[in-house]
PAMARZA-326655 format. One line per field, with one value per residue: y, x, z of N, C-alpha, C, O in turn; chain; residue number from 1. Coordinates in steps of 0.05 Angstrom, whole numbers, plus 5000, padded with zeros to 4 digits. Atoms other than C-alpha are relative to their C-alpha. Layout:
REM residues N
nc2 [Y_...]
nc1 [X_...]
nc3 [Z_...]
cac2 [Y_...]
cac1 [X_...]
cac3 [Z_...]
cc2 [Y_...]
cc1 [X_...]
cc3 [Z_...]
oc2 [Y_...]
oc1 [X_...]
oc3 [Z_...]
kette [A_...]
nr [NUM_...]
END
This chain:
REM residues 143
nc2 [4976_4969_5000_4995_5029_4996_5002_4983_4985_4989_4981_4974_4977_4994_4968_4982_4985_4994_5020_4993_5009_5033_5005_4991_5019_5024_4994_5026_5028_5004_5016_4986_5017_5027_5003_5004_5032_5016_5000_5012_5037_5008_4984_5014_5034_4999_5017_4982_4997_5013_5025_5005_4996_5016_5020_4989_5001_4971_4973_4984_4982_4986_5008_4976_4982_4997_4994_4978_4994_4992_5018_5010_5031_5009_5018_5024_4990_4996_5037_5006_4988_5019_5029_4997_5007_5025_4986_5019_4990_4969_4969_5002_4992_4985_4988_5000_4984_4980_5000_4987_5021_5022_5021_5021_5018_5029_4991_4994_5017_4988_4997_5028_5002_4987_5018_5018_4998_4990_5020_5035_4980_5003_4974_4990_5016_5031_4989_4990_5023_5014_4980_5013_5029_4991_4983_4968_4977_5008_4968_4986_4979_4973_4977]
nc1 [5016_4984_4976_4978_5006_4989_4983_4996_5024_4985_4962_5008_5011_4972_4977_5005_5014_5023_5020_5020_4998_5011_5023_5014_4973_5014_5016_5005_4987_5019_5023_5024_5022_5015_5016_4981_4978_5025_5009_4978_5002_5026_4990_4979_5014_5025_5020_5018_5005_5035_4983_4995_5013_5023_4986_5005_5035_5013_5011_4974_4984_4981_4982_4995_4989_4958_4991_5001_4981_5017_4998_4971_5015_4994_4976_5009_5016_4982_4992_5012_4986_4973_5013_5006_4961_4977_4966_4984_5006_4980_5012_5023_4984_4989_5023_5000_4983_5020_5024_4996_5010_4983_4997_5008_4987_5017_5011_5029_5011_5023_4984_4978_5018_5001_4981_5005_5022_4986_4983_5008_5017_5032_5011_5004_5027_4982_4978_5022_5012_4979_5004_5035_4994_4983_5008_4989_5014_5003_4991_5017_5017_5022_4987]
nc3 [5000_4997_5010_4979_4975_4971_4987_5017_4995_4974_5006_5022_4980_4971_4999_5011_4984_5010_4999_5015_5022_5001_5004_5033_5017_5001_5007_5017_4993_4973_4985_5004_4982_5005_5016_5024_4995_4996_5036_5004_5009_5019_5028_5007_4996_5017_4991_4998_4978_5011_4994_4974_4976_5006_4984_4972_4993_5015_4986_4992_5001_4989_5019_5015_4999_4994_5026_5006_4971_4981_4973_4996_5000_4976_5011_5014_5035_5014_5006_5018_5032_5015_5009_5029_5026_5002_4990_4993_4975_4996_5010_4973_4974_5013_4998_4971_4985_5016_4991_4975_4981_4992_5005_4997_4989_5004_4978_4992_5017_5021_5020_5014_5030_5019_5009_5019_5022_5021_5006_5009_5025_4988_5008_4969_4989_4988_4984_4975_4991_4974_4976_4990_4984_4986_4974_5003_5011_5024_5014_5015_4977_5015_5006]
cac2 [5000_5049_5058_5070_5019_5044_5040_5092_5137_5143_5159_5212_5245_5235_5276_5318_5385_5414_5367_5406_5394_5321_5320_5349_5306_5248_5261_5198_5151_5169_5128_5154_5139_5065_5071_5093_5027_4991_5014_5006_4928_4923_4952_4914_4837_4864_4852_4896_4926_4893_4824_4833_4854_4802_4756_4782_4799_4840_4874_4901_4974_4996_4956_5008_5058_5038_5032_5102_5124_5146_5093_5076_4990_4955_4901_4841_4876_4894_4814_4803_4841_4810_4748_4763_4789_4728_4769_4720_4719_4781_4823_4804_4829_4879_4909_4905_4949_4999_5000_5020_4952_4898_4842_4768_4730_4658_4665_4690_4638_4680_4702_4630_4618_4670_4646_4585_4606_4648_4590_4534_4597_4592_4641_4688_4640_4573_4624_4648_4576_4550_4614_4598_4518_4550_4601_4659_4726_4719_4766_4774_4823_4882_4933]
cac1 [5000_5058_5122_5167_5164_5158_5224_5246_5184_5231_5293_5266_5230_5287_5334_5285_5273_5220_5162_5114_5165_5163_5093_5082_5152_5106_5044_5029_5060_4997_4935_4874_4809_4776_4730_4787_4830_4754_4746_4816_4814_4749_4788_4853_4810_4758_4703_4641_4604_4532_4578_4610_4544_4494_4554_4546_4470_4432_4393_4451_4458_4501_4551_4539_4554_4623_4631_4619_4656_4589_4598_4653_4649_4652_4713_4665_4639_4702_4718_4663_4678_4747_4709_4671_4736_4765_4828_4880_4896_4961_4908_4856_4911_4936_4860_4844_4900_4880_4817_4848_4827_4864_4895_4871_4895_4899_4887_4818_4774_4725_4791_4818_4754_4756_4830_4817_4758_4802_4857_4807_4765_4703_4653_4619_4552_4602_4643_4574_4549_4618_4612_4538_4557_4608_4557_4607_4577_4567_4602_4542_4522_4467_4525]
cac3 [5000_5019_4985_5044_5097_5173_5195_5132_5154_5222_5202_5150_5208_5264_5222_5186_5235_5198_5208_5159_5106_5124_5122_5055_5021_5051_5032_5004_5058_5116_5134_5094_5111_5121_5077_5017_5042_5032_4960_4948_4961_4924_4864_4866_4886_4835_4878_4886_4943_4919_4927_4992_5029_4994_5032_5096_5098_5041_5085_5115_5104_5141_5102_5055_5094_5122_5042_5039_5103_5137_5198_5228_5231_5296_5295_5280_5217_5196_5202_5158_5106_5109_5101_5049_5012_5028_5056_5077_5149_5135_5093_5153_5201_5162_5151_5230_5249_5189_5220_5289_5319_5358_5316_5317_5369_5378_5453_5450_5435_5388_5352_5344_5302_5259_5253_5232_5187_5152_5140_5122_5065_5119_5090_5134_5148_5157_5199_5245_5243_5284_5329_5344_5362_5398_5442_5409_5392_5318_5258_5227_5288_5270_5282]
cc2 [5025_4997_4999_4984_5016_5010_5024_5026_5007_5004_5027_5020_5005_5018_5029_5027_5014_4981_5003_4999_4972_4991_5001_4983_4970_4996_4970_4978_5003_4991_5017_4983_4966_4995_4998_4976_4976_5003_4991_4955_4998_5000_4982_4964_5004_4990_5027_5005_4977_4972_4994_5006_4974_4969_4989_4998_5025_5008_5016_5029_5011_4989_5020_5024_5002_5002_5040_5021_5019_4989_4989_4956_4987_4974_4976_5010_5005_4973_4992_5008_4982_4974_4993_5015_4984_5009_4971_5012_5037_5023_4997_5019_5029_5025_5010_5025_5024_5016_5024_4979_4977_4977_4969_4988_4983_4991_5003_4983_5010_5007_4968_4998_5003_4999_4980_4998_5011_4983_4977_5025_4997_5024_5010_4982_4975_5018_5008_4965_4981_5021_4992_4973_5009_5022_5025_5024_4991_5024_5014_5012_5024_5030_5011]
cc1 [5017_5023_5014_4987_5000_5019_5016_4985_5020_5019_4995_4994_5018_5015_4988_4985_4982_4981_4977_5019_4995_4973_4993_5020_4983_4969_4979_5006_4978_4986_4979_4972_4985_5001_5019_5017_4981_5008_5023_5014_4975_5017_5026_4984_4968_4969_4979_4981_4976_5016_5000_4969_4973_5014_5002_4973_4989_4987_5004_5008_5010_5027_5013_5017_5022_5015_5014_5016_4975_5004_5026_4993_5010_5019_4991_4995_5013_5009_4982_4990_5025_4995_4986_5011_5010_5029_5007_5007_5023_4977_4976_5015_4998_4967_4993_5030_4998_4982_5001_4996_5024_5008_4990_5021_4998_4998_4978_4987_4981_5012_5009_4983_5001_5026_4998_4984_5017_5030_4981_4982_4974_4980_4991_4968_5014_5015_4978_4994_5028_4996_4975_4999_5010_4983_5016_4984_5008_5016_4989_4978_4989_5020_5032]
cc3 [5000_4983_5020_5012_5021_5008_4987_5013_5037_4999_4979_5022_5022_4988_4984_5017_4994_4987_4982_4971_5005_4989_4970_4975_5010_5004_5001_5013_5027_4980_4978_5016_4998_4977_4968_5004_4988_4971_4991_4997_4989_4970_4994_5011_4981_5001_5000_5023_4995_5013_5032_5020_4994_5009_5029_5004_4979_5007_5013_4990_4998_4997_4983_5009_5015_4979_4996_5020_5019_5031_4998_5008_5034_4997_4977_4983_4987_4984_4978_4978_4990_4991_4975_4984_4997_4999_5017_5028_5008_4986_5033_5025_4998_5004_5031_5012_4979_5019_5031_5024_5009_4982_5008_5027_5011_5022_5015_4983_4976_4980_4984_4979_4982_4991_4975_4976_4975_4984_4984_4978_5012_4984_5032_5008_5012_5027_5031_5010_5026_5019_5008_5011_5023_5027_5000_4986_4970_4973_4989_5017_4985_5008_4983]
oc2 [5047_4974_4976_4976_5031_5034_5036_5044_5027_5018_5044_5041_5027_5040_5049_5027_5023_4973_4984_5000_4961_4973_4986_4979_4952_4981_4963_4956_4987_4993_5041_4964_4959_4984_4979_4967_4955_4987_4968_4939_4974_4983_4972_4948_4990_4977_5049_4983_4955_4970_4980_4999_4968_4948_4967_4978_5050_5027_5035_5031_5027_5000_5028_5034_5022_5013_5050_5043_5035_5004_4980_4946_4994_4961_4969_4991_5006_4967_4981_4998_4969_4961_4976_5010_4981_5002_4956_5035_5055_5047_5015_5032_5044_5044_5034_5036_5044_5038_5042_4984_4972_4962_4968_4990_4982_4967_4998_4981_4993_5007_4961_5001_4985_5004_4982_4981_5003_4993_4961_5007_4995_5044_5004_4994_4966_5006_5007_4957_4967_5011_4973_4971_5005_5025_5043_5019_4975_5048_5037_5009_5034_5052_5034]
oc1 [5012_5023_5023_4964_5019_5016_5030_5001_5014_5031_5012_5005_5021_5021_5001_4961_4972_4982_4962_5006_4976_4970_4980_5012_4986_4960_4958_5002_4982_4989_4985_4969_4979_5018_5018_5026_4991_5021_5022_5025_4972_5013_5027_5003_4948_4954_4989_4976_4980_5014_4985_4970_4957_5003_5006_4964_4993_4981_4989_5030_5015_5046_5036_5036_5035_5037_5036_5023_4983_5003_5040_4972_5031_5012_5001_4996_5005_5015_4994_4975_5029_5008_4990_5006_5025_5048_4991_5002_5021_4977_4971_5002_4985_4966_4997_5030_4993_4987_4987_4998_5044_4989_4989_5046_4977_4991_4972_4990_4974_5001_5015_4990_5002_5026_4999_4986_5017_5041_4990_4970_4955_4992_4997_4957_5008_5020_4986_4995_5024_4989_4977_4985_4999_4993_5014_4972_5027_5014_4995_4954_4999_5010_5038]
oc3 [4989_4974_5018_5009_5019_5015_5003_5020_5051_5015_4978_5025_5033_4998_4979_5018_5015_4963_4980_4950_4993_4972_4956_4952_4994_5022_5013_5003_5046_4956_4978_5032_4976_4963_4953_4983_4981_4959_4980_4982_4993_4953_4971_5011_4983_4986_4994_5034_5006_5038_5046_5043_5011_5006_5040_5016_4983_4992_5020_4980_4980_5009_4981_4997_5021_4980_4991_5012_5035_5050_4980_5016_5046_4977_4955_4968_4964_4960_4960_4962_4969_4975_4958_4960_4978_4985_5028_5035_5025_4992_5048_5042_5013_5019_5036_5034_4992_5028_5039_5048_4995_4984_5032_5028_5023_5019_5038_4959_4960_4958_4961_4956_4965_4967_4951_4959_4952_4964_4968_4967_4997_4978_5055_5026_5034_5048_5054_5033_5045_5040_5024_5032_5044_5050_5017_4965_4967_4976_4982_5016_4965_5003_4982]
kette [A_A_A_A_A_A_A_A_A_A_A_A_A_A_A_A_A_A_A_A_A_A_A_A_A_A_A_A_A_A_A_A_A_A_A_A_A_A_A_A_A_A_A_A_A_A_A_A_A_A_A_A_A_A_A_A_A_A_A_A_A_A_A_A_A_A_A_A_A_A_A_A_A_A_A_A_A_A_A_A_A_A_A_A_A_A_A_A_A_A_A_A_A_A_A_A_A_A_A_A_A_A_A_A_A_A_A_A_A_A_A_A_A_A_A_A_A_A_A_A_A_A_A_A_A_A_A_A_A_A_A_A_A_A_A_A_A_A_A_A_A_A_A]
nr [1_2_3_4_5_6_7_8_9_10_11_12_13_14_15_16_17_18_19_20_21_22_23_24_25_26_27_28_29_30_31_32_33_34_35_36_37_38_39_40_41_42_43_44_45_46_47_48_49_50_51_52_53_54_55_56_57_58_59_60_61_62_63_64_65_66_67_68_69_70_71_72_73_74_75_76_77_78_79_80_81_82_83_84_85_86_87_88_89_90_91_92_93_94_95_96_97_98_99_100_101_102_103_104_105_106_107_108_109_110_111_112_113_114_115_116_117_118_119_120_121_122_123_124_125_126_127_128_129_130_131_132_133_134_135_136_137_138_139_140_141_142_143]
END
């Protein structure tokens, strides 16, 4: 997604003392919003919003409007998007910390799931139906 890696992005700014040139010489290497990271993998996995939410739940709105960057998404909804992208578990990670949200970890039993769902290509209904055996909150939650 970025050209410069991190670790570049800290040595540019350690020795560069004018931080508003920095800013503007790296323009291009911050965070935009969600929602542009959203369209952005729609666009390079050539998938379409109509798709991802009739995967999830088409009566799901408010799908839409994390599309659109109206709502901000609550972690599980984020997950089930990545699900219905079929992001691999580094774009799954990778997305989740985007987002602003905690990474998976194989620790929490509600994460291991969605772990493993995302290793074995669970969709997001195979992915609710083991959470639901399981007695775990579900991804295809109404927020």
């Amino acid at each position: 997604m970025f050209e410069k890696d991190t670790d570049k992005l800290f040595e540019e700014l350690k020795i560069n003392p004018d931080v508003e040139n920095f800013l503007a010489q790296n323009e291009d290497e911050f965070k935009k919003p969600l929602h542009e990271y959203l369209t952005k993998l729609l666009q390079e996995k050539n998938l379409l919003k109509s798709d991802i939410v009739k995967k999830i739940n088409p009566n799901d709105k408010h799908i839409y409007h994390i599309f659109s960057g109206i709502k901000k998404p609550s972690r599980e909804k984020l997950l089930a998007i990545a699900r219905a992208m079929e992001l691999n578990l580094q774009e799954t990670q990778y997305l989740l910390r985007y987002g602003g949200f905690a990474i998976l970890y194989p620790r929490d039993t509600w994460d291991a799931v969605i772990i493993s769902a995302i290793e074995n290509n669970f969709s997001v209904i195979e992915t609710d139906l083991i959470l639901s055996q399981l007695k775990q909150p579900l991804l295809n939650c109404k927020n």
